[in-house]
N, C-alpha and C positions, 0 to 999 in steps of 0.2 A: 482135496477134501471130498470124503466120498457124497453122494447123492442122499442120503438120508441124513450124515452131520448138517447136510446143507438145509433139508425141514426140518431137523432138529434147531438149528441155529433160528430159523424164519418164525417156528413157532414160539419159542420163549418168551416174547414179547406182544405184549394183547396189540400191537401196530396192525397186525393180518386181520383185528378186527373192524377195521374201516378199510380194508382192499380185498374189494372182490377178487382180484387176480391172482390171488392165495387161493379165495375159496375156488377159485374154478379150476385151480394146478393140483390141489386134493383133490377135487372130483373125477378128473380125468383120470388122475394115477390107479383111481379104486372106486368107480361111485356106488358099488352097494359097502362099502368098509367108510367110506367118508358118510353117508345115510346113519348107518350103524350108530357110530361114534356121535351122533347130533353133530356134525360140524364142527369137533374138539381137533384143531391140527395136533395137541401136543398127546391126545389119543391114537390121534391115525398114526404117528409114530412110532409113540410105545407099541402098539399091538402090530406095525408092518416089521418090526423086530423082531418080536417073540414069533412070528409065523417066516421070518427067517424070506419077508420077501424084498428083491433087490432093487425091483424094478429096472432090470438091466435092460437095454433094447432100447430104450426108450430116449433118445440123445433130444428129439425136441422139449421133451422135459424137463430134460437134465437144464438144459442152457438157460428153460424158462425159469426154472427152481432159481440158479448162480445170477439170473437177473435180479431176480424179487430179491435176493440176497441183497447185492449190491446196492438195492436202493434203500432196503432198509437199512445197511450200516450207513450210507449216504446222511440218513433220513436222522440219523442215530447223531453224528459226527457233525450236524450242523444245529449246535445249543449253546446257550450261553448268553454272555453282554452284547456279542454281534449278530446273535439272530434277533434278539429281542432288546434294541438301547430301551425304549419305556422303561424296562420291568424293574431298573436302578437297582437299589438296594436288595431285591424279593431276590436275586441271583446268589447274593453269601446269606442270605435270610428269608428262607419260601415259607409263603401262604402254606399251613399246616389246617387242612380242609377237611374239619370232621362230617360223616353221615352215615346214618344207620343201615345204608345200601348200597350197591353201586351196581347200575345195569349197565355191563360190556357187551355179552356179544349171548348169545341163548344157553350156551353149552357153560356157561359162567352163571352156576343158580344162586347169588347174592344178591338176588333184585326181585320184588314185585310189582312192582310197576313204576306210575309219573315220578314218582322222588328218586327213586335209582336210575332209572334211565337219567335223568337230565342230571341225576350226579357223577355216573358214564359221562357222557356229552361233555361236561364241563372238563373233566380230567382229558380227553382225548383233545379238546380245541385246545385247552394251556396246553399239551405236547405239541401241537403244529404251530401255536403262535412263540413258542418257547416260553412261555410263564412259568417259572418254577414253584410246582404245587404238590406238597406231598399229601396224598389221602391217607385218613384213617379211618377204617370203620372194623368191623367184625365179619371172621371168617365163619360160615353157615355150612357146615358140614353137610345137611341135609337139604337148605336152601328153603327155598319157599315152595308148596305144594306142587306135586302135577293132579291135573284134574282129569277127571273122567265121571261119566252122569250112570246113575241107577237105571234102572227098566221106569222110573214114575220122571224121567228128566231130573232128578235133584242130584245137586253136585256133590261129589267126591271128593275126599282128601288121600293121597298118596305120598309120603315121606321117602326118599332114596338116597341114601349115602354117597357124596362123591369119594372117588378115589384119587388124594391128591397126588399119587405119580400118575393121574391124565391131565393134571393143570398145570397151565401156566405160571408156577409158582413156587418160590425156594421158601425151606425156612431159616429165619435168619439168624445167623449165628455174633458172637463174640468173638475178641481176638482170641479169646481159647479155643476157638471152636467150640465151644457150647453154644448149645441155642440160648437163644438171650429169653429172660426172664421177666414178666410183667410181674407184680403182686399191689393187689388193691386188696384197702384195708375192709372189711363190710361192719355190720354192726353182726354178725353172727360170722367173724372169724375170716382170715386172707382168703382172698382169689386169685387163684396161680394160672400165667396166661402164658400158652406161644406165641409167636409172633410170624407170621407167611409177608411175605413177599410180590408182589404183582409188577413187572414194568407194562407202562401204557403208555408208548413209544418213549417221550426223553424226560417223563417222570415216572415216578412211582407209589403204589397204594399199599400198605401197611394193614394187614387186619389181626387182630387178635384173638385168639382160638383159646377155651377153655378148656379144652380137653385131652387137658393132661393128668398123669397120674396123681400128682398132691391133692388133687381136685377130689372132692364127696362125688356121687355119680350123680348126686342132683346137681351139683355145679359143673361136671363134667359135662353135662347136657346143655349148660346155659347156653351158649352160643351153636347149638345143633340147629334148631329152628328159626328164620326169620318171621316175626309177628306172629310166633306160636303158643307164648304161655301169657297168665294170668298177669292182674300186674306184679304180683313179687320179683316173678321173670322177667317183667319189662324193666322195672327200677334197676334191679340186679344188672341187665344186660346195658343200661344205660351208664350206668356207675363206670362198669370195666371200659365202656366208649368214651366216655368223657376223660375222668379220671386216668385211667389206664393208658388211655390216648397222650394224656402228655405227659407218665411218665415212660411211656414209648419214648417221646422227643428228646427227653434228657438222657436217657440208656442209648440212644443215639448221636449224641451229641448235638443235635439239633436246635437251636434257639429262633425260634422263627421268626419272620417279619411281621406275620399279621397271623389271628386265629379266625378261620371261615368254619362258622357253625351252619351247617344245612339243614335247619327245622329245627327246633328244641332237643331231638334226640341227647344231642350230646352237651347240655348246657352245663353240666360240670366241670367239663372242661377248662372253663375260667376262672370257676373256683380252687381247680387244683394249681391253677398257674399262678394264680394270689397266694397260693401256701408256699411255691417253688421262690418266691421273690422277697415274701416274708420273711423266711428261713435266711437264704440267699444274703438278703443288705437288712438287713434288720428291721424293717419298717412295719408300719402296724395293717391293720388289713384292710383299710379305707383306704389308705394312701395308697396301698397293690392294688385294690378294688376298681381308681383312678385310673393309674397306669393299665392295667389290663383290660377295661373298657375300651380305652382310646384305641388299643389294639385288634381289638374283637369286631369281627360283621358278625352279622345274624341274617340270616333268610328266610321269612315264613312261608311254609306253601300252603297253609288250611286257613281258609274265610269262615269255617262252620268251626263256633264252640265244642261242640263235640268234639271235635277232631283233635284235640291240642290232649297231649298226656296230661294226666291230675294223680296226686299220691295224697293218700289221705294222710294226714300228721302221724298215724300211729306208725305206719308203715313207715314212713319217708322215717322219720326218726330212728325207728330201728333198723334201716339199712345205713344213712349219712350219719351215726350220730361220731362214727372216728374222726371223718369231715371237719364236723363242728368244732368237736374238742380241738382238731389241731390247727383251725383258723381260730379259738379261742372265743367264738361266738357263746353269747347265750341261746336258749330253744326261740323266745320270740324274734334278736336280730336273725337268725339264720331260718328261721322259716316262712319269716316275710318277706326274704329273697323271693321265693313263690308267691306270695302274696297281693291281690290285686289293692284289699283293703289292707294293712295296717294291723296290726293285733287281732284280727278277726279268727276268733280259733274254729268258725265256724266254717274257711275258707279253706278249700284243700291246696295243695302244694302244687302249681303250674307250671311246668318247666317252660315255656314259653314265656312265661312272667320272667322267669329269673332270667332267662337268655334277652331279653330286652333290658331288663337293669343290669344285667353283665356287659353291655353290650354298647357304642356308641355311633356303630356304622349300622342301619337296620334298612332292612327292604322287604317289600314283598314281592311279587314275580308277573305281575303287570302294573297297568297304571288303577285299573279300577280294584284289582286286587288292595295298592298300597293306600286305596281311600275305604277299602273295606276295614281295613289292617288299623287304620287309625280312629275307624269308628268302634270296632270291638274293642280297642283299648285306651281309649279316653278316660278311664277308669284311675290309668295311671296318671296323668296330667291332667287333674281337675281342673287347675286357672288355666289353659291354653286353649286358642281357640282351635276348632279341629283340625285347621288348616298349615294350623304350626305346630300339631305333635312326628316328632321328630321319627318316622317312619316315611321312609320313600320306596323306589322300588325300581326295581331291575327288571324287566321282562323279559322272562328266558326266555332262548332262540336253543336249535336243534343241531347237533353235530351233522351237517349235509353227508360226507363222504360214508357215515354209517347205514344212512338208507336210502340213498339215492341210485335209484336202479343205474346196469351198466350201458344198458342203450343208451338211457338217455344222457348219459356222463357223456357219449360221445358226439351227441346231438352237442351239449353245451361247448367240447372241445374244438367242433368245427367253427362255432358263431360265434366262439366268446374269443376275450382275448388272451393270449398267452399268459398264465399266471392268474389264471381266474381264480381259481380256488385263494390262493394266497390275501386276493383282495375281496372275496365275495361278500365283505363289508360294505362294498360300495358303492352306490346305488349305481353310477356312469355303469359300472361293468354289466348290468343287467338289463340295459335300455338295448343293445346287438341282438337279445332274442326278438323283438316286437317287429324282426324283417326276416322271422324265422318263416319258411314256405309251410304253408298250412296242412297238404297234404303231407309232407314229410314229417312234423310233429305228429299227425294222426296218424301214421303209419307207424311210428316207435309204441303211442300210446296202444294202439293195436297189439302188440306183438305181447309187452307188460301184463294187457289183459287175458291177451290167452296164456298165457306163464300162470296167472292167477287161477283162470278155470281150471287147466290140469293141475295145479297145487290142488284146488277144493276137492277134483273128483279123487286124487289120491287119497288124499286124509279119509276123507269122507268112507272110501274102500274098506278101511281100518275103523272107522266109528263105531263106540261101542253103543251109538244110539241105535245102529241095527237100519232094520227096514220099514218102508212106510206099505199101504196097501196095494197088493198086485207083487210085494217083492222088489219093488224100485228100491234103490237105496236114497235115503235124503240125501240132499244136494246133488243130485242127480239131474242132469236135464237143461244143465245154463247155459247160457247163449254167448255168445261174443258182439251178435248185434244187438243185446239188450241194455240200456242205460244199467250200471250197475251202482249201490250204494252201499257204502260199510259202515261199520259202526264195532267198534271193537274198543274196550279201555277197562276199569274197572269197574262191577256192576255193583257202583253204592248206587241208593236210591236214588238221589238228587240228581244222578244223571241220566235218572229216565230213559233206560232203554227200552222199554215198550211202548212208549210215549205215541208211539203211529197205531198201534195195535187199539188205544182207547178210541178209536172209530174204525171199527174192522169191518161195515159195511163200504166207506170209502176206501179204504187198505183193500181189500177185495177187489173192487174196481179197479184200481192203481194198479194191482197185484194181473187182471185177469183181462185187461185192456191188450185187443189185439193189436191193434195197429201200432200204439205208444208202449208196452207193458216194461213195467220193471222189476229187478229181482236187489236181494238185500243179503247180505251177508253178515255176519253177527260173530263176533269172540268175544270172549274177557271170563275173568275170572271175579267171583263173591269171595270177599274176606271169610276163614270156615267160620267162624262167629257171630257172620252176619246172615242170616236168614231170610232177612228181606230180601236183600241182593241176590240169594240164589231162589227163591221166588221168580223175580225174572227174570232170568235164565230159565228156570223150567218153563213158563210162559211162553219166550220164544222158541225154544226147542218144541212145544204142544202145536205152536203158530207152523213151524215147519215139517210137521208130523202130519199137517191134515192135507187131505188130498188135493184139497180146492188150491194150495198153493205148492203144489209138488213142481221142482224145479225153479222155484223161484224166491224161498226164502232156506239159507245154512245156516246152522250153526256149528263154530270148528272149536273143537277140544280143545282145553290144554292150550291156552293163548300164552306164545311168550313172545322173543323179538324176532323168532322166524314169521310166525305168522304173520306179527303186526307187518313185516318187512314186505312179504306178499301181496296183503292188504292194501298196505300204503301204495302200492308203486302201481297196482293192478286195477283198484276203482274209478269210476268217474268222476265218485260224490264222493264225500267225506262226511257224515254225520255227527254232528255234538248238539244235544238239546239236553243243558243242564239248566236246573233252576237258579235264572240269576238271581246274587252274584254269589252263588256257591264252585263256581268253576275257577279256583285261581288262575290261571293260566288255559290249560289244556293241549302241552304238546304235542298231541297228535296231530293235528290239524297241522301245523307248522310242518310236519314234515310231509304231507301229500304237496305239498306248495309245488317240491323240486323233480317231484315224477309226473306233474302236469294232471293231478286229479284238481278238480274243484271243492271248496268247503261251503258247505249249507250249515252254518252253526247261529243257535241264540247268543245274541249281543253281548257273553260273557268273556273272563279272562281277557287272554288277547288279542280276538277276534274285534273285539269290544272298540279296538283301536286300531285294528288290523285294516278292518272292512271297510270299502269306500263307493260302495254301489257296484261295480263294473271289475271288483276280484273275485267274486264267488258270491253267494246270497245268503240273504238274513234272512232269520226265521224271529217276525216281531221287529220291533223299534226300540228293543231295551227295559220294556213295561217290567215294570214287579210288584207283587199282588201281595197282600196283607197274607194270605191265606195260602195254602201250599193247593187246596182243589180250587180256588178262583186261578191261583197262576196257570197250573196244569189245563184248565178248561180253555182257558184263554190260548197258550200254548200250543195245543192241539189244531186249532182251526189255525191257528199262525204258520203251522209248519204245513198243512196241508195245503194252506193259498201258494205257498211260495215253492211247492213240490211242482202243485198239476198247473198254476199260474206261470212259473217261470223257469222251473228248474227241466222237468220233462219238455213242454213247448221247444225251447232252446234247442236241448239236446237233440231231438229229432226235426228242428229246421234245416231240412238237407236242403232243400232248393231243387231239387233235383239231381243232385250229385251224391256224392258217397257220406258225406259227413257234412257238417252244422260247421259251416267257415266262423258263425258269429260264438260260436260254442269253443273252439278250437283261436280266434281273436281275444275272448276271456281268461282261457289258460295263459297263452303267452302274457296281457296282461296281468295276471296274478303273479308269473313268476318274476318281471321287472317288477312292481310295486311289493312285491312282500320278499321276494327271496332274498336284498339283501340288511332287512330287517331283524327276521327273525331266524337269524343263523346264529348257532352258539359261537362265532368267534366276535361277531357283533357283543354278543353278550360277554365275554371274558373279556374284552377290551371295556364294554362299559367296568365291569368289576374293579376292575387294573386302575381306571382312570380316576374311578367315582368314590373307591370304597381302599383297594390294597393299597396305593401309595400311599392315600392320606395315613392310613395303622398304621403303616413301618413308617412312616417319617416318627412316630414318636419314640421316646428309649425304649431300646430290643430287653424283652423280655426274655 
């Protein structure tokens, strides 16, 4: 087998995108052609083809390549009833897992942010526990934005076509060989879909592409952007998810065990499998309605009203009305599926309403999230008391092997015990780091950070922010021995990334403190729609423009899962100051756990239950203000007691020696107390235990 079928073989499978050891066998072979390509193995292929190079000479490669091989078919060839007894039934009948995103790996632009990634996460932990889970979502031609800022800091939208001979991905065919065919009815005439292909190790994710020739070029366009058109585009693009989603399942032959809705997106979906059962045994639509709840999870990740999709009647009607007719509903039954009140024509059409009444396994994604979840929607069980409306929740944990730097995978290889990973559920297995040598941890975290510095000053090299005065370039100037803090996610309001910047005489201080000083690093991306959000963002990019903080506050373009990857592995802190309890979850914080940075986050999401004094620090005790400027005021002095009071002190208590023993004692505690918590395979197994067996035990739909 020559030496390229062998990357050709290694890349087909999104597997390479939890092993470093791939990425580092690309970069060795090419690394300005691996830089090039963003990281795409099945790019750096195609194009070491066409330039016709062999890489001959090169036999320690060759053998590393025929390893990774090997264990990925390894990796491939152990599935099924004997890797996973739990999964029972889900093995002739998988969890069919809808979501409007999936964040894999950077060079994979179907994601913008928390909801994709932790819908990534979750397909990649079912491959390593074996839970058989097929995703479906929508393939994004164009994907979600890259960003880049103006000459005034306001951000930028860029749209780029991928090319799928550089992905990871077949399209799927028929026993004819034709490619198989989606068609959803709308109320303005069919939607004709492809269908792509993805494996993510020993499952697979299914997306559906509109842009085919039967397609108008405004429907040919619906699935080009993710979270880029009005809502006609959004219903439209939900319809082909839901709907289209399951009759994907049936052009497959697929009868699933359970249906996993990820967010509202795709709440159709239940409704089309009520039509499929109808048809099927003859039964009326309540009694499918029954059956297909019993079968259905739902997952909420938004605590904020706002958040949740709404279709006004006129709209929702004239897209669902073929829907209707062929469940045989009237306009009032079928619209108060959406409906919080009852007949209320004054009440728009909530897909997250209907996904709860479609629905009989429901969560949200912490604990305080699932008593948020039950107060926004009490609305639907008037006589219950809040404590008994049937929403619970799951707190998502983070796929480790996706960003867990490789130093410190080795640190854990030495202290941990054989088959850590496989158990990293369990608490015993994480109590062997708390005898971990203190200076040896500080010496990995050392090396992480400078990985990070020379990551900022490259980017930064390329910035289209340009130069600050004297010709320095921002982010220029950072230290290794400086406390460092990140702060990177998506910049809605509520998450208050300026939030230190509203006292920028003590920021100053903080900022320009000889002896203690620290420096802050900033990404993420504003919805283009959302104007606040990129507010500030130009704010902090004006904060890291001005001289008085030159080398000590960046901001990096174009945040995807490279950066955050950097980030995560390379800070000290971790920042989250969102206003509680609008933070459902907040998976970033969860993954600096496993590279040994600390989290300073407000007592929201999963910190909320995370935190226990002595694994990172709280900013406040949980308080929430009537008022969004009493929270924010109050806030502000909270997070600054706990910076210059606890977080800074700490960090530079050397004692006299190189590092903070009692600083470097916190990390190692964080990682026994939280890392085998919030790990996504914790999390699939809660799913599997709590939610997927109960569905498929009932009749398969």
């Amino acid at each position: 087998m020559s030496f390229i079928n062998v990357l050709s073989e290694v890349s087909s499978n999104v597997w390479w995108s939890w092993q470093p050891e791939v990425w580092q066998l690309f970069h060795e072979l090419n690394p300005s052609l691996w830089e090039e390509v963003g990281h795409n193995p099945v790019a750096f292929v195609e194009r070491s083809k066409d330039a016709g190079e062999g890489y001959e000479g090169r036999e320690d490669l060759h053998a590393k390549g025929q390893e990774l091989l090997t264990r990925q078919r390894q990796y491939l060839s152990e599935c099924g009833p004997e890797a996973c007894m739990e999964a029972g039934k889900l093995h002739r009948a998988p969890v069919a897992y809808f979501c409007a995103e999936f964040g894999l790996h950077e060079s994979l632009r179907i994601y913008s942010g928390g909801l994709g990634i932790l819908a990534g996460d979750h397909m990649k932990a079912a491959s390593d526990l074996s839970i058989p889970i097929m995703g479906i979502g929508l393939f994004y031609a164009s994907g979600y934005f890259q960003q880049s800022m103006d000459e005034n800091g306001w951000q930028q939208q860029r749209y780029d076509e991928a090319n799928v001979n550089e992905l990871p991905i077949e399209l799927v065919c028929g026993d004819d060989g034709q490619p198989v065919e989606i068609v959803v009815d709308s109320g303005e005439g069919d939607i004709f879909a492809q269908v792509w292909k993805m494996n993510i190790g020993r499952n697979s994710l299914y997306l559906l592409d509109a842009n085919v020739e039967k397609n108008s070029e405004e429907d040919r366009a619906l699935t080009a952007r993710l979270y880029g058109g009005d809502r006609r585009v959004r219903i439209r693009q939900e319809l082909l998810l839901g709907v289209g989603g399951v009759r994907l399942l049936s052009a497959l032959g697929v009868r699933p065990g359970a249906l996993h809705l990820n967010e509202g997106h795709s709440a159709f979906a239940p409704l089309e499998m009520c039509y499929t059962l109808m048809t099927q045994q003859g039964i009326s639509f309540d009694v499918a309605r029954r059956r297909v709840a019993r079968q259905t999870v739902f997952t909420t990740h938004t605590p904020v009203p706002a958040g949740h999709d709404r279709f006004s009647l006129e709209l929702f009607e004239g897209t669902m009305a073929p829907l209707r007719e062929r469940l045989g509903l009237d306009h009032r039954t079928f619209h108060d599926l959406g409906r919080v009140r009852s007949g209320d024509t004054r009440e728009t059409f909530c897909m997250t309403v209907l996904a709860i009444k479609m629905s009989e396994h429901r969560n949200g994604v912490s604990n305080l999230h699932g008593e948020v979840s039950r107060l926004m929607w009490r609305g639907l069980y008037p006589t219950r008391p809040i404590e008994d409306i049937p929403i619970g929740h799951v707190t998502n944990g983070v796929h480790m092997p996706s960003f867990l730097a490789a130093e410190m995978r080795e640190l854990y290889n030495k202290h941990l015990p054989e088959g850590w990973e496989q158990e990293q559920h369990n608490p015993e297995i994480w109590k062997s780091l708390l005898d971990v040598d203190h200076r040896e941890l500080w010496s990995v975290r050392q090396q992480l950070k400078r990985k990070l510095l020379s990551f900022i000053q490259e980017r930064v090299s390329t910035s289209t922010l340009g130069q600050g005065e004297g010709g320095e370039r921002i982010g220029s100037g950072f230290r290794e021995d400086v406390l460092t803090i990140g702060f990177a996610r998506r910049f809605a309001t509520y998450k208050r990334a300026t939030l230190l910047l509203k006292d920028m005489e003590r920021f100053k201080a903080m900022i320009q403190d000889e002896d203690r000083p620290v420096q802050f690093v900033f990404a993420g991306k504003a919805h283009p729609h959302d104007d606040g959000g990129k507010a500030l963002i130009q704010e902090v990019i004006r904060a890291s423009l001005d001289p008085e903080f030159r080398g000590r506050v960046v901001f990096l373009e174009d945040y995807d899962i490279n950066i955050a990857r950097h980030m995560l592995q390379g800070v000290d802190v971790w920042l989250n100051n969102p206003r509680r309890p609008q933070e459902a979850c907040g998976t970033s914080g969860q993954k600096v756990i496993y590279s040994g940075a600390l989290n300073c986050s407000v007592l929201d999401g999963w910190w909320a239950e995370g935190y226990d004094g002595l694994n990172g620090f709280a900013i406040g005790n949980g308080e929430e203000f009537a008022s969004a400027d009493a929270q924010d005021a109050h806030d502000v002095k909270a997070l600054y007691k706990v910076l210059e009071g606890e977080v800074i002190p700490l960090y530079y208590q050397n004692d006299g020696g190189d590092f903070s023993e009692q600083w470097m004692r916190r990390v190692l505690w964080a990682k026994a107390s939280l890392g085998w918590r919030f790990n996504a395979n914790r999390m699939l197994l809660d799913y599997l235990r709590g939610s997927y067996l109960p569905a498929s035990g009932s009749p398969s739909v």
